[in-house]
NUKOLLO-419840 format. One record per atom (N, C-alpha, C): residue in one letter; x negated, y, z. Coordinates in steps of 0.001 Angstrom, whole numbers, plus 500000, padded with zeros to 6 digits. Layout:
N
AXYZ;...
//
This chain:
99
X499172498834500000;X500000500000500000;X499122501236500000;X499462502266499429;X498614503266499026;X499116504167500233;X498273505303500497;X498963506113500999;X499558507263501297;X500474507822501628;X501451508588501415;X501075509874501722;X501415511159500601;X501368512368501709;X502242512956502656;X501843513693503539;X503205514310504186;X503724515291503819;X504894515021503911;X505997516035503577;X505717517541503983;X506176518389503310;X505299519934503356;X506377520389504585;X505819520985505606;X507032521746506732;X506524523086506495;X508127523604506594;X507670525321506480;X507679525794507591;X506716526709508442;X507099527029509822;X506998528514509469;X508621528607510415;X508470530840510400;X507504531026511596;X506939532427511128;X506068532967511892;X506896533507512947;X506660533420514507;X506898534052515360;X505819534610516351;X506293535458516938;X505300536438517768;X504608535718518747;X503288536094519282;X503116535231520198;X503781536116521505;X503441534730522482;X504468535127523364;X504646536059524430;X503227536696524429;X503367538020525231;X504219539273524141;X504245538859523079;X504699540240521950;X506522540221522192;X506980541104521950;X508502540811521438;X508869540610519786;X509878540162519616;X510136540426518205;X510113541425517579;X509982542205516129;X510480543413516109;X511507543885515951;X512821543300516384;X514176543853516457;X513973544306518110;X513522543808518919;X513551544130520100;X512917545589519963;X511741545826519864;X510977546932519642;X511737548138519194;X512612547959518316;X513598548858517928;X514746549105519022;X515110548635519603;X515878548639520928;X515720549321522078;X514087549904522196;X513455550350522788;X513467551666522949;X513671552023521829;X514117554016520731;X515042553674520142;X516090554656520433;X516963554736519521;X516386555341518234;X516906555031516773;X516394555501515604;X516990557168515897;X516039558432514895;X516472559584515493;X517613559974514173;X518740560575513981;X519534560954513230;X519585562704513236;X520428562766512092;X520650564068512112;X521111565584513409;X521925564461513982;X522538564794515496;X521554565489516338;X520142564747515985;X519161565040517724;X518641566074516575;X518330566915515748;X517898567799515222;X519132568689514197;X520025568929514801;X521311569601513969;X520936571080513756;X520136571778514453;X519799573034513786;X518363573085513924;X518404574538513775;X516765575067513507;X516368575055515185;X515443574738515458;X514661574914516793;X514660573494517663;X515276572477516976;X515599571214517790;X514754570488517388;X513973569503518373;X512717568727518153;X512820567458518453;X512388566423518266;X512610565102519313;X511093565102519276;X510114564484520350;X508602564103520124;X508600562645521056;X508436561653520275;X507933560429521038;X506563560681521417;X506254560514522529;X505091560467522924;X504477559249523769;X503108558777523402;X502916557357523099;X501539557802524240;X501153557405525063;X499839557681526425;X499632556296526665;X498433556275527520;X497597555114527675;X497905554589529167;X498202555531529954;X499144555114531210;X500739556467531870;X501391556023532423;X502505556445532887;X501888558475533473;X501248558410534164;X501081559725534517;X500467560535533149;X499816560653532523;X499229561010531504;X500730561638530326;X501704560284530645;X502960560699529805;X503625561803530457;X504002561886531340;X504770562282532556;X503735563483532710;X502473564177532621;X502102565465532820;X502506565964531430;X502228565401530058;X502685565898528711;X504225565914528813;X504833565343530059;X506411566220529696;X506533567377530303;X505900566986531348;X506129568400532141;X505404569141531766;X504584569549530667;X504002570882530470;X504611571388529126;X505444570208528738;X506381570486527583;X507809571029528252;X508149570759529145;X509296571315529914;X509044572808530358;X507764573151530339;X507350574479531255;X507274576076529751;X506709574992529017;X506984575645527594;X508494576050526648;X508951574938526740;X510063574801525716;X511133574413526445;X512437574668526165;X514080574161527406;X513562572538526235;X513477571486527147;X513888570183527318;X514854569497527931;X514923568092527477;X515599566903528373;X515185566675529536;X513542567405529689;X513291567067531056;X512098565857531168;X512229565354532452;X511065564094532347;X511877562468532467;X511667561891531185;X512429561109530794;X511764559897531057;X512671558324531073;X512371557220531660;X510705556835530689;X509973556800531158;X508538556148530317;X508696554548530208;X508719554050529140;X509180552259528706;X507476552182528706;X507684551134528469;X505927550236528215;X506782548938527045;X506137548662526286;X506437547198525580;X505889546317525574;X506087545295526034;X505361544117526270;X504169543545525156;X502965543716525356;X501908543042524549;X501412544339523529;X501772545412523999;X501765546493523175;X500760547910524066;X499960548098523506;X499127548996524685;X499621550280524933;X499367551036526184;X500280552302526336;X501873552058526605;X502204553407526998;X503399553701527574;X504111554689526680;X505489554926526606;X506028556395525643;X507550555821526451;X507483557413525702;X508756558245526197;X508703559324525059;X510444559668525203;X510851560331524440;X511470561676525060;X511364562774524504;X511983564112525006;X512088564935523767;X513679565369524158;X514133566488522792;X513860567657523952;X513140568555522548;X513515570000522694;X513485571235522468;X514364572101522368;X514677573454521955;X513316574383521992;X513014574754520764;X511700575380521088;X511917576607520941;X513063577119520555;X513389578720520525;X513776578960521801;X513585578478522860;X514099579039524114;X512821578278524944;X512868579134525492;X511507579336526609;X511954578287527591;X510747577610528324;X510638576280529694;X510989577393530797;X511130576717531858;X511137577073532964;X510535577908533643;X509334578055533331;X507926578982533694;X507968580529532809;X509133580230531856;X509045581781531215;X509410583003532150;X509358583897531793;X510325585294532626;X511748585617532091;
//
């Protein structure tokens, strides 16, 4: 008897297992629409830092500048380096620190 080859298996690629999928990743941010920038002076800035405080002083010196959302929840993604957070904001109107 001669012998046989094996049958070809197709395997899908999946993430390894510290990663998420990338539908998850998207879940993470909402996609930005017309809504979060409806006129002139409206901004959204994801901002992407290497640890949690680093994010969190770039909001607050963006809050002190410009009227913001403020200091917003900082996510981390699993298997993904750094931290971000997202903050809209009005740059025709002065932060908190103005006169």
């Amino acid at each position: 008897m001669g012998a046989t080859l094996p049958s070809l298996v197709r395997v899908e690629p999946t993430p390894p297992a510290n990663r998420l999928a990338p539908t998850a990743v998207a879940a993470v941010m909402k996609p930005i629409d017309e809504q979060h920038i409806a006129e002139p002076g409206l901004v959204v800035l994801d901002i992407t830092g290497g640890d949690e405080d680093t994010v969190r002083a770039v909001m607050t010196a963006l809050e002190e500048r410009w009227a913001t959302s403020g200091i917003g929840p900082v996510r981390r993604v699993p298997g993904e380096p750094g931290v971000r957070a997202r903050v809209y904001a009005y740059v025709l109107r002065p932060g908190r620190e103005a006169p």
